[in-house]
C-alpha positions as CSV (number, residue, x, y, z in Angstrom):
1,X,0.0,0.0,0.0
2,X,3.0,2.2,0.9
3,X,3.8,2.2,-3.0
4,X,0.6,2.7,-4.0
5,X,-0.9,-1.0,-4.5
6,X,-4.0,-1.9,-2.3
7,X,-4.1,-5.4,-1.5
8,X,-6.5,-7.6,-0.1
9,X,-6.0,-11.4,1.0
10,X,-7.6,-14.6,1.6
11,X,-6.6,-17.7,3.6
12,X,-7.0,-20.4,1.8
13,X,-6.8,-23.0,4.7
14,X,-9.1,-26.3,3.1
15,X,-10.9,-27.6,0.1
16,X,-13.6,-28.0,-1.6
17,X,-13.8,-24.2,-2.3
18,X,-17.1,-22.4,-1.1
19,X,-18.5,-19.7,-1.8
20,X,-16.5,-17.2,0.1
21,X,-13.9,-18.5,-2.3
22,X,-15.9,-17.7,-5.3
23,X,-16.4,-14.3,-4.0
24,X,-13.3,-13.3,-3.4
25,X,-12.0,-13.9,-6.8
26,X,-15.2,-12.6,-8.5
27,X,-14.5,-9.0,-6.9
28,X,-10.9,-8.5,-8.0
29,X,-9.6,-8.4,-11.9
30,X,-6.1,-9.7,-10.8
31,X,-5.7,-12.8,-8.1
32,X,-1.9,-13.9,-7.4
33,X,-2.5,-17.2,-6.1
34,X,0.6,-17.7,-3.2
35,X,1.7,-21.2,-2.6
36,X,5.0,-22.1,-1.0
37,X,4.7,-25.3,-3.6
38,X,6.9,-25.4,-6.6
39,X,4.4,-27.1,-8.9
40,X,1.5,-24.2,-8.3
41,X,-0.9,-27.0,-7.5
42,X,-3.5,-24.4,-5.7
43,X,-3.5,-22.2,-8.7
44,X,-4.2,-25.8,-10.5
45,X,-7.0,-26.1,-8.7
46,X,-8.8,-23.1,-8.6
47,X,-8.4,-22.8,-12.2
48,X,-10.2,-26.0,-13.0
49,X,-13.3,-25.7,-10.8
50,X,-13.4,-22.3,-11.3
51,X,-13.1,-21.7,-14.9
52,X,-14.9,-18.5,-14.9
53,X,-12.6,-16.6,-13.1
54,X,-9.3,-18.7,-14.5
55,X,-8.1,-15.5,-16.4
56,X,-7.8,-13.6,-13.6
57,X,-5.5,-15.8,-11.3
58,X,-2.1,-15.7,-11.7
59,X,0.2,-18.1,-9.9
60,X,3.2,-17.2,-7.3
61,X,4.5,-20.3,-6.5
62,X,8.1,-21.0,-4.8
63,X,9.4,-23.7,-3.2
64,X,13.1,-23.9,-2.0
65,X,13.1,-25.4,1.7
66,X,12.3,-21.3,3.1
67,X,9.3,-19.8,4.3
68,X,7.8,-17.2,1.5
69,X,9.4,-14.0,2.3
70,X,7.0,-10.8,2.6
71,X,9.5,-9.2,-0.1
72,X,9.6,-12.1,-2.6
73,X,5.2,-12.0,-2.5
74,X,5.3,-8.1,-2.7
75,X,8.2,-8.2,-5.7
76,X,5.6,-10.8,-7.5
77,X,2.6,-8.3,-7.0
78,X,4.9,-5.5,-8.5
């Protein structure tokens, strides 16, 4: 926000995805999907059951043994 990006986030914590999922997504144009999983296997799956709204994810996915740094998610954004 400091740089002028607003951001917004959501937890993903289980599947199947609900509705609060699907409402998320549906209010934003651009969705970076952050996984700490090389593969991207969340942005995978949202993609496929929900095809409407496949356009506007866009996968951020890392995996080298760290944690997901705050800098390397806000450099991905930018």
């Amino acid at each position: 926000e400091k740089n002028g990006v607003r951001t917004s986030y959501l937890r993903l914590r289980a599947l199947p995805i609900n509705d609060d999922v699907r409402k998320f997504i549906a209010q934003y144009g651009k969705v970076y999907v952050v996984e700490n999983n090389f593969d991207g296997q969340l942005h995978t799956i949202l993609s496929s059951e929900l095809p409407e709204y496949a356009a506007r994810l866009h996968k951020a996915a890392k995996c080298d043994g760290l944690p997901l740094s705050a800098r390397w998610i806000s450099e991905q954004i930018a």
